[in-house]
DRENLOPA-792903 format. One record per residue (C-alpha): residue in three letters; y, z, x. Coordinates in steps of 0.05 Angstrom, whole numbers, plus 5000, padded with zeros to 4 digits. Example, Ala and Ser with C-alpha at 12.3 -4.5 7.8 and 13.67 -1.06 7.14 Angstrom:
BEGIN
REC residuo    Y    Z    X
REC     ALA 4910 5156 5246
REC     SER 4979 5143 5273
***
This chain:
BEGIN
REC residuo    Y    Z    X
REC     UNK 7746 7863 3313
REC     UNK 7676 7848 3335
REC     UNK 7645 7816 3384
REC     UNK 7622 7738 3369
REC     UNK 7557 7738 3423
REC     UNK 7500 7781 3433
REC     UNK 7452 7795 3495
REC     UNK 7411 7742 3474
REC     UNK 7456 7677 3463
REC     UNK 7510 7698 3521
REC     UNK 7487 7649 3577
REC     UNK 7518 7581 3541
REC     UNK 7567 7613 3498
REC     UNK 7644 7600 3523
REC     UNK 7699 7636 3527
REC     UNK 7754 7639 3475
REC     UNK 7830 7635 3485
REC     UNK 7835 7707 3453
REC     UNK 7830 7754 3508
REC     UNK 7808 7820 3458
REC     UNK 7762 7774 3440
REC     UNK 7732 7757 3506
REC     UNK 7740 7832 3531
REC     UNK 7702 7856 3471
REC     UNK 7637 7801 3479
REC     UNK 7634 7829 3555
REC     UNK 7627 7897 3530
REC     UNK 7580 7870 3477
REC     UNK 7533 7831 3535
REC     UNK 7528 7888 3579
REC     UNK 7524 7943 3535
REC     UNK 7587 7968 3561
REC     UNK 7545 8000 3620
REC     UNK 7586 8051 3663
REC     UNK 7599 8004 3729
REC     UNK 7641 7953 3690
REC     UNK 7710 7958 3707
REC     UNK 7761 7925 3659
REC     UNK 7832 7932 3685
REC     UNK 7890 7905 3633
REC     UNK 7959 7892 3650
REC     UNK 8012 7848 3624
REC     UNK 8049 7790 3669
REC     UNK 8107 7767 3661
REC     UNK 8095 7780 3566
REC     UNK 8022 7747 3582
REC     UNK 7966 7796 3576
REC     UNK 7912 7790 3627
REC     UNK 7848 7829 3660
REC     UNK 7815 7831 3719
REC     UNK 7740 7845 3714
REC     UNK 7696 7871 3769
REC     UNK 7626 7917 3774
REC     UNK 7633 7986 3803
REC     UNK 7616 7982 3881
REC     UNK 7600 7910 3893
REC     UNK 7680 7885 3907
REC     UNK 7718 7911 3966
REC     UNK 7778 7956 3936
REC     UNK 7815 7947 3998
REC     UNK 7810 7865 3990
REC     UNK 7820 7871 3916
REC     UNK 7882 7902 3925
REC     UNK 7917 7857 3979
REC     UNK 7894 7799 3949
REC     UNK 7889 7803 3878
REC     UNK 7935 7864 3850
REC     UNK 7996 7857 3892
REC     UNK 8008 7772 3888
REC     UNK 7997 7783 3810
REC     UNK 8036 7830 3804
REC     UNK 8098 7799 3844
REC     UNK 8085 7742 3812
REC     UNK 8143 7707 3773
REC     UNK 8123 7671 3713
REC     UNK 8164 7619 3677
REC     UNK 8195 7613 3616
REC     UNK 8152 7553 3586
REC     UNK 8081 7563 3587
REC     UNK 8071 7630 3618
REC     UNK 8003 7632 3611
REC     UNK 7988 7569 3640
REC     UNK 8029 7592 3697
REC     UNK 7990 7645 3719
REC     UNK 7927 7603 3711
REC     UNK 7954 7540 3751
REC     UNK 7980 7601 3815
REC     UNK 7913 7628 3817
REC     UNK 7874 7559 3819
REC     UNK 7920 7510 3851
REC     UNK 7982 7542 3882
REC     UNK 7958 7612 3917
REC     UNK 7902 7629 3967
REC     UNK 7878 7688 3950
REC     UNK 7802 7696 3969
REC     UNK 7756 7640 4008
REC     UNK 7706 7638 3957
REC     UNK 7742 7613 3888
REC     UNK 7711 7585 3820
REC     UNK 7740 7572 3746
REC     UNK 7688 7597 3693
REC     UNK 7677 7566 3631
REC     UNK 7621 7608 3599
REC     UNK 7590 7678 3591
REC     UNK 7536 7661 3635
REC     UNK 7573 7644 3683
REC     UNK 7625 7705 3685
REC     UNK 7562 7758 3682
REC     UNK 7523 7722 3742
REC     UNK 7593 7727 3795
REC     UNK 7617 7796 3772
REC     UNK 7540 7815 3782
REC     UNK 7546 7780 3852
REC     UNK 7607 7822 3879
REC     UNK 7664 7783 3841
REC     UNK 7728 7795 3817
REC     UNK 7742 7757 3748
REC     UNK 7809 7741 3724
REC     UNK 7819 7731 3641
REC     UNK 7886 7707 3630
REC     UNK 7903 7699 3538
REC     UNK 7909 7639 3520
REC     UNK 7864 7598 3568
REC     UNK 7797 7588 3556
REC     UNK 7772 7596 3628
REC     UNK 7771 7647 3672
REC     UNK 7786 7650 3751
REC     UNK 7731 7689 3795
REC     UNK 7744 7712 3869
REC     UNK 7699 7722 3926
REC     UNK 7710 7797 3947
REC     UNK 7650 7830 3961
REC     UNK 7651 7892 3991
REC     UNK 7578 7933 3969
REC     UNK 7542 7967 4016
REC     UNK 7498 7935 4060
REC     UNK 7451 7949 4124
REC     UNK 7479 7932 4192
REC     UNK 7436 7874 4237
REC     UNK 7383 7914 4276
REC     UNK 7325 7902 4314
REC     UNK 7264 7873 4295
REC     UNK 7224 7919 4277
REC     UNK 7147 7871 4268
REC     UNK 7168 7824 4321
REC     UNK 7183 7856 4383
REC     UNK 7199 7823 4448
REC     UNK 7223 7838 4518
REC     UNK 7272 7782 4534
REC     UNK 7290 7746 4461
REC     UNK 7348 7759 4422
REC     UNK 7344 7838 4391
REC     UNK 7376 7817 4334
REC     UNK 7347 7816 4262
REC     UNK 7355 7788 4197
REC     UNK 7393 7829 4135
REC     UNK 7386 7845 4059
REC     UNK 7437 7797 4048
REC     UNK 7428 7731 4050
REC     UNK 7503 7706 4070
REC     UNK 7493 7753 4129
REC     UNK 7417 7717 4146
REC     UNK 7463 7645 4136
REC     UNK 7508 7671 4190
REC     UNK 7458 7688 4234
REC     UNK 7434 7617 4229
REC     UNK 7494 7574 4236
REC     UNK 7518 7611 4293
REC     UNK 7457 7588 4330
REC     UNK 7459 7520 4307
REC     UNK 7525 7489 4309
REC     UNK 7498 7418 4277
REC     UNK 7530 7390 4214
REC     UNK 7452 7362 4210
REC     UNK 7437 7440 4186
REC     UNK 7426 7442 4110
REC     UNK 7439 7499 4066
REC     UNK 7420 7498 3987
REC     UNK 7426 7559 3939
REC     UNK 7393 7569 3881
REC     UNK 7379 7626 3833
REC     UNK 7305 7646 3823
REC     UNK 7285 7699 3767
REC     UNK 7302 7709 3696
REC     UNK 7322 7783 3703
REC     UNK 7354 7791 3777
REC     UNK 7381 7719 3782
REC     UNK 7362 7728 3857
REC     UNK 7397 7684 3911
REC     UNK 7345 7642 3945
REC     UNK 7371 7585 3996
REC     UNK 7333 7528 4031
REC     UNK 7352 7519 4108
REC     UNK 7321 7454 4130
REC     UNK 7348 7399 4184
REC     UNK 7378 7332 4151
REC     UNK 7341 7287 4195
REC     UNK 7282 7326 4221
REC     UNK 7258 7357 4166
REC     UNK 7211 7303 4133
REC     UNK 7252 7289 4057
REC     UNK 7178 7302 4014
REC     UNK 7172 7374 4044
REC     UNK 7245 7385 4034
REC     UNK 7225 7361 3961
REC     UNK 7164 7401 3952
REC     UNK 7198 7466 3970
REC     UNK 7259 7451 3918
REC     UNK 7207 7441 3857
REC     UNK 7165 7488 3873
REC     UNK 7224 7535 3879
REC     UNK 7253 7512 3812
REC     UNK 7187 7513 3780
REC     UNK 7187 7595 3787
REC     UNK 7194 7623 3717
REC     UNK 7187 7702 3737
REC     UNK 7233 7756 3716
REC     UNK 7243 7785 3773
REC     UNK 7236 7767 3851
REC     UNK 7253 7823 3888
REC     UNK 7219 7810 3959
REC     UNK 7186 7747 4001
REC     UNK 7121 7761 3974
REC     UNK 7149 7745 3900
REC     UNK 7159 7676 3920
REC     UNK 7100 7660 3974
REC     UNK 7045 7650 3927
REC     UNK 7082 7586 3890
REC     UNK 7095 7557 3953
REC     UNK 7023 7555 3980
REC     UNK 6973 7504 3943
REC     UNK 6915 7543 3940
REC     UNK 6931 7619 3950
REC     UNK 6875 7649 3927
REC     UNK 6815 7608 3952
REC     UNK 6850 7609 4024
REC     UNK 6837 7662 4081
REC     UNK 6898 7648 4118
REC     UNK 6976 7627 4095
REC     UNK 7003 7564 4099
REC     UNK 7071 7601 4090
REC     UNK 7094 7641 4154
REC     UNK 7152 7695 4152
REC     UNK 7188 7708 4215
REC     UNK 7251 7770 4214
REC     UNK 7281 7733 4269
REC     UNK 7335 7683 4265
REC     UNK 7319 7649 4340
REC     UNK 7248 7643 4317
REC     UNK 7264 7605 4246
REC     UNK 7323 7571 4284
REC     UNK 7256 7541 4326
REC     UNK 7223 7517 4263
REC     UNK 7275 7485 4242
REC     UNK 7288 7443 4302
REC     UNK 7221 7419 4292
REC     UNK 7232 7394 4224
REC     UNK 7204 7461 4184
REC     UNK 7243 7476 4126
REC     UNK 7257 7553 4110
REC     UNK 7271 7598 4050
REC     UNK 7314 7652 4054
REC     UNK 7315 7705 3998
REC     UNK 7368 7754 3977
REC     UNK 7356 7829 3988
REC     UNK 7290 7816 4050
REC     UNK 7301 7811 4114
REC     UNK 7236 7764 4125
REC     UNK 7253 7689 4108
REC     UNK 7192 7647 4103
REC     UNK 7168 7577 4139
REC     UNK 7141 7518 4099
REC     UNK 7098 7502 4135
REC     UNK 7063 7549 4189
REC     UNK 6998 7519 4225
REC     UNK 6938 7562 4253
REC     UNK 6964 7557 4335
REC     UNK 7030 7582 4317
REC     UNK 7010 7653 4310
REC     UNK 6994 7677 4379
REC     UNK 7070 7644 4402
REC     UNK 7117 7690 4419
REC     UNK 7186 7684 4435
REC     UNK 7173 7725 4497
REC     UNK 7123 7663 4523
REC     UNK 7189 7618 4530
REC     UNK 7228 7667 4568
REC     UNK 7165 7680 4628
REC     UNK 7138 7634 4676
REC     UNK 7089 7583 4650
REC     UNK 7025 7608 4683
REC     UNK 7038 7686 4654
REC     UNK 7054 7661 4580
REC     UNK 6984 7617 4590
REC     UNK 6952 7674 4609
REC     UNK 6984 7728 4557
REC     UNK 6966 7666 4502
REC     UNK 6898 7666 4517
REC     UNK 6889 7744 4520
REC     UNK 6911 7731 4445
REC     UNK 6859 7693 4428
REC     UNK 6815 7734 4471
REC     UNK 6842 7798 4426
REC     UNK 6835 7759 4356
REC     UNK 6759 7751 4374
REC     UNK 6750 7821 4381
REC     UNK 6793 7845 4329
REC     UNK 6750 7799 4279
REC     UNK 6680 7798 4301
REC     UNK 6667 7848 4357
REC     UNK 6644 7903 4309
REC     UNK 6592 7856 4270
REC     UNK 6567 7823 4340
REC     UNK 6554 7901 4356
REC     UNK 6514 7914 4297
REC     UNK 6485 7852 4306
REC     UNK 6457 7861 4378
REC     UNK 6438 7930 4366
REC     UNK 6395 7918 4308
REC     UNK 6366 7852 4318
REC     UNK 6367 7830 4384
REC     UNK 6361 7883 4436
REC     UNK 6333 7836 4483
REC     UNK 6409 7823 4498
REC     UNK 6421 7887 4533
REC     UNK 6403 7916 4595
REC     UNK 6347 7971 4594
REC     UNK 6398 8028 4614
REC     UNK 6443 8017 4566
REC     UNK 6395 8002 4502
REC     UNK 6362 8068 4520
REC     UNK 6447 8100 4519
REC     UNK 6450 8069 4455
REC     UNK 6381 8092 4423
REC     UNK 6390 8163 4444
REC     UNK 6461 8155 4410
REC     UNK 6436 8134 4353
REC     UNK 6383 8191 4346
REC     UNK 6435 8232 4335
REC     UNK 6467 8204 4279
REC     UNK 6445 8215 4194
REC     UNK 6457 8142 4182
REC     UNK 6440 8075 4207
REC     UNK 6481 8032 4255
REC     UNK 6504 7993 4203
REC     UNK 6532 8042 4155
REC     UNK 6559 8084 4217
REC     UNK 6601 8017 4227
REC     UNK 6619 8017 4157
REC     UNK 6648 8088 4152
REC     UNK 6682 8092 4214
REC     UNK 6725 8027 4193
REC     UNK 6741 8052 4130
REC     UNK 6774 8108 4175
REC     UNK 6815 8066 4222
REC     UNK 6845 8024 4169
REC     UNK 6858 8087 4127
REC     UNK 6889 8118 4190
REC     UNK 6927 8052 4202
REC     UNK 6956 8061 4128
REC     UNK 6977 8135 4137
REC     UNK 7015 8109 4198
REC     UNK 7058 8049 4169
REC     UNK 7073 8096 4103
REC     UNK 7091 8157 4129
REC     UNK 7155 8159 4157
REC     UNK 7168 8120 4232
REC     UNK 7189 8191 4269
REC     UNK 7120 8227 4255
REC     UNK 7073 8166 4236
REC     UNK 7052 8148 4297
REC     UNK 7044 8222 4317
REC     UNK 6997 8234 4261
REC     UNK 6952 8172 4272
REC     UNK 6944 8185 4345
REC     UNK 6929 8253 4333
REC     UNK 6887 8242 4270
REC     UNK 6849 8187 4312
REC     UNK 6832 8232 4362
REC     UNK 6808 8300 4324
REC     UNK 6782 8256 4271
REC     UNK 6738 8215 4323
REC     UNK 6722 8278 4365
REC     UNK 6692 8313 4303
REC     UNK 6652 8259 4281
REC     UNK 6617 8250 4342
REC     UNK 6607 8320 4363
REC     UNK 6583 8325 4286
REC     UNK 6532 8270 4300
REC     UNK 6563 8228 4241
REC     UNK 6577 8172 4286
REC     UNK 6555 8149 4359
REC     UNK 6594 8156 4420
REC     UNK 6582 8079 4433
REC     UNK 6612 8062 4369
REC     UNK 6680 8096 4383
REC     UNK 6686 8062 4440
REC     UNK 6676 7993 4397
REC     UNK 6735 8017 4348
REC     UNK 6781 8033 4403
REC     UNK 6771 7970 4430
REC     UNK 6785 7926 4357
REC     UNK 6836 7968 4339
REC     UNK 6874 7957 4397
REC     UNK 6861 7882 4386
REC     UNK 6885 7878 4319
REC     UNK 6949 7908 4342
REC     UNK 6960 7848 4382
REC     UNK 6981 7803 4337
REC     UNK 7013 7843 4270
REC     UNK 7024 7768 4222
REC     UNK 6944 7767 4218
REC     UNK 6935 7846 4203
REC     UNK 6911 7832 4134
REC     UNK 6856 7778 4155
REC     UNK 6834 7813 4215
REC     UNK 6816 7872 4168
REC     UNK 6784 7837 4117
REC     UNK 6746 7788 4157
REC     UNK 6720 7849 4202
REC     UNK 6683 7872 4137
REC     UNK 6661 7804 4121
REC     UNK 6625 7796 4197
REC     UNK 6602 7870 4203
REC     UNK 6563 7859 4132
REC     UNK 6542 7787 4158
REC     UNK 6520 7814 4230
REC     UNK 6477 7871 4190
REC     UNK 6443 7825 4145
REC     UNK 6425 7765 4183
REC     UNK 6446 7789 4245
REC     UNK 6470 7732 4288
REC     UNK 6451 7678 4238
REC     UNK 6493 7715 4192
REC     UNK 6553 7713 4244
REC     UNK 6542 7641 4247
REC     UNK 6536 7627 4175
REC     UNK 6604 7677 4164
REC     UNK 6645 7632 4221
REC     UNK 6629 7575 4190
REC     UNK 6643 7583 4131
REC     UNK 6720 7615 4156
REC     UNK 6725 7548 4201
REC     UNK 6715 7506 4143
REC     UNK 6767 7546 4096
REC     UNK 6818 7539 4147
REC     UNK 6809 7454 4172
REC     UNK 6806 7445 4088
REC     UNK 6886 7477 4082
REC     UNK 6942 7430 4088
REC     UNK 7000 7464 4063
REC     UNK 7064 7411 4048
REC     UNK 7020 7353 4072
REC     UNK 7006 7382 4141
REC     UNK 6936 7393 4168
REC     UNK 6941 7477 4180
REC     UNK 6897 7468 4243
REC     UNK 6945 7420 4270
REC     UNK 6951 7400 4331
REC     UNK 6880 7414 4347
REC     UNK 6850 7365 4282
REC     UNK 6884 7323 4277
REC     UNK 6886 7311 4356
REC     UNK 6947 7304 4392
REC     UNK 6928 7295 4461
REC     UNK 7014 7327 4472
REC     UNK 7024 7376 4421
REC     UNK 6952 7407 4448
REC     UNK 6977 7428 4520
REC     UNK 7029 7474 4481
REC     UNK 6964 7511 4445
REC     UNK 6916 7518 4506
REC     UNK 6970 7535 4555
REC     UNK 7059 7532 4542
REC     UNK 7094 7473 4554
REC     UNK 7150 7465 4607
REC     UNK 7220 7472 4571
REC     UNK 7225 7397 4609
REC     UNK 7159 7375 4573
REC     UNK 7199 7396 4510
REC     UNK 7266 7355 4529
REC     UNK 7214 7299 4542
REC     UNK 7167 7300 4481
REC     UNK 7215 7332 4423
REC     UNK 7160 7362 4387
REC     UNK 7171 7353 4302
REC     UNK 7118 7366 4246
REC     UNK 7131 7292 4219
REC     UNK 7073 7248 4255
REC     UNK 7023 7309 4225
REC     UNK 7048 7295 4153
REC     UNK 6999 7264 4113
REC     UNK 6944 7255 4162
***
């Protein structure tokens, strides 16, 4: 007897009364791959089967729940099969998570989701049970987002895991969780977290038909998703889309009406929307005194200055206006310089490309010898190049310095190493004319973003005389009782 449905019509087809029939179509849809498990067995003269993929069901729940009731299960005389159906749906307990199937689709998107799938002959639907038991990676620590006095507690690969997290800090019937499934190929879980109340209802909007609007294949990580949520992603420098690993952090956003997406299989969710100022916050700066989390803010800012432009202000004092520097040390630097094959500017040049290909040796290799090798590569490499006369000793000191700045704040890595370029070529061909021109030009990129309606240099344009104290210094946690600080009055300004 052959199978009815194919690969390609198997999503709307439904399922027939004839079991053998059913059985054989599954076979048919998934090839009969090796990790489908098709167990027969005959209640009470009905003949049944319970369905499930290799390693993605508990055995030990599957068992308790699922074998033993069936099998102790007394069937009557009339109706049999309808007997067994109307026990598993209506009259027995036997998993939290239970939903009749009517279609192929259906069946092949649960069993691929971890659940068990009950045929019974005769009925034309099937029962599938919530018993998931594959593998998975225990909460850790945050591993991009450290801190000293926050929660040590990370998101997971699995999204029902990263849900957890979520409502166990917010215990408000206001919190809103929607699943959907994104992807032709995986059908990965994606979920929007937003707060019914907060959360202004056209961002909430946005996010779901933007969402819906994905057509891809596949959507493995974050970064799958991120470019259909932002407007403009490739004429922008910066994201309107933040990602946090930390459920306190997203728990934050939320309260402030922020709506988040959670995917299946990362443990980085993402924020719709994320503004400029947010970036040098730290969950550390709410857990110290007011004056020190001022101070360690502004050391960020202080840090993303250098990590940007120090390098191209360098070249540009060195080359075109000398007058800047004291007599001792432009005489340091000109004997320096003697030294070395090339000019300032492609010395700057080289010894960049070296720090960020050092920086990508580090994060690849693996975490118990990668910081090792970059410390170590930093130092013989440097040392060579200096004592070979390839670069200045003044110029070290310069990459030190940005490098250590850049490390400051790891969610604008990728800008800070682009836009380092972008000022060291400005500052080399214009010198500070060309530093002017090149911040300009990266001020007016960033006021022209508003990601989900919201100005992304909020609160700073448009002003709010409030919202500004928590950029140029950290609001009192009374402030915050006082104020309740929400995205909505920024929304369509």
């Amino acid at each position: 007897m052959g199978g009815t449905i194919d690969y390609s019509n198997y999503k709307d087809a439904v399922i027939s009364e004839d079991i053998t029939r059913n059985l054989i179509d599954l076979r048919t849809v998934t090839g009969n791959t090796m990790d489908l498990n098709i167990m027969e067995i005959n209640i009470g003269g009905v003949d049944c089967a319970v369905v499930t993929i290799e390693a993605m069901v508990s055995t030990t729940s599957m068992a308790e729940l699922i074998f033993r009731p069936l099998m102790e299960l007394k069937t009557p005389r009339q109706q049999p099969a309808q007997g067994i159906f109307d026990f598993c749906t209506k009259q027995s307990l036997l998993a939290n998570e239970r939903k009749i199937i009517r279609s192929y689709g259906d069946i092949i998107q649960l069993l691929f989701s971890g659940f068990a799938v009950i045929l019974i002959n005769g009925i034309p639907r099937a029962v599938a049970y919530g018993i998931q038991g594959y593998d998975k990676k225990s909460i850790s620590e945050p591993t991009s987002e450290r801190n000293v006095m926050g929660s040590q507690e990370a998101f997971a690969e699995v999204i029902r895991t990263n849900i957890s997290l979520i409502r166990r800090r917010m215990k408000d019937p206001a919190l809103r969780f929607e699943m959907m499934q994104i992807g032709e190929k995986t059908s990965t879980d994606v979920c929007i977290v937003h707060m019914a109340g907060k959360a202004p209802p056209k961002i909430v909007d946005r996010v779901r038909k933007k969402l819906k609007g994905i057509k891809m294949d596949t959507v493995i990580a974050s970064g799958y998703i991120k470019p259909f949520l932002e407007e403009k992603n490739s004429q922008n420098l910066f994201s309107g889309i933040g990602t946090t690993e930390r459920p306190d952090i997203l728990c934050s956003k939320l309260n402030e009406g922020k709506v988040g997406v959670l995917i299946d299989g990362t443990p980085f969710a993402l924020i719709c929307p994320s503004l400029f100022a947010e970036n040098f916050k730290t969950i550390d700066d709410y857990c110290s005194k007011t004056y020190y989390a001022t101070f360690l803010r502004w050391i960020r800012y202080i840090a993303f200055f250098f990590a940007v432009a120090f390098p191209g202000i360098y070249v540009s004092v060195t080359n075109y206006h000398p007058e800047m520097l004291t007599l001792r040390m432009l005489l340091n630097l000109y004997a320096s310089e003697q030294t070395t094959p090339y000019p300032l500017y492609f010395e700057v040049i080289i010894i960049m490309v070296l720090l960020e290909l050092m920086r990508e040796a580090s994060v690849r290799l693996p975490s118990a010898v990668g910081s090792a090798i970059s410390i170590v590569g930093g130092l013989v490499i440097g040392d060579a190049a200096v004592k070979s006369g390839l670069i200045s000793s003044p110029l070290l000191i310069i990459v030190g310095l940005t490098a250590t700045a850049s490390f400051v704040l790891p969610s604008f890595s990728q800008q800070t190493s682009v836009l380092r370029i972008l000022y060291i070529i400005a500052g080399g061909a214009a010198g500070f004319l060309g530093i002017a021109v090149c911040t300009i030009l990266i001020i007016s990129n960033i006021c022209a973003m508003d990601e989900f309606y919201i100005p992304y240099t909020a609160p700073v344009s448009p002003f709010s005389r409030k919202e500004i104290m928590d950029v140029i210094s950290r609001k009192s946690y009374r402030q915050m009782q006082k104020d309740h600080p929400t995205i909505e009055k920024y929304v369509g300004k």
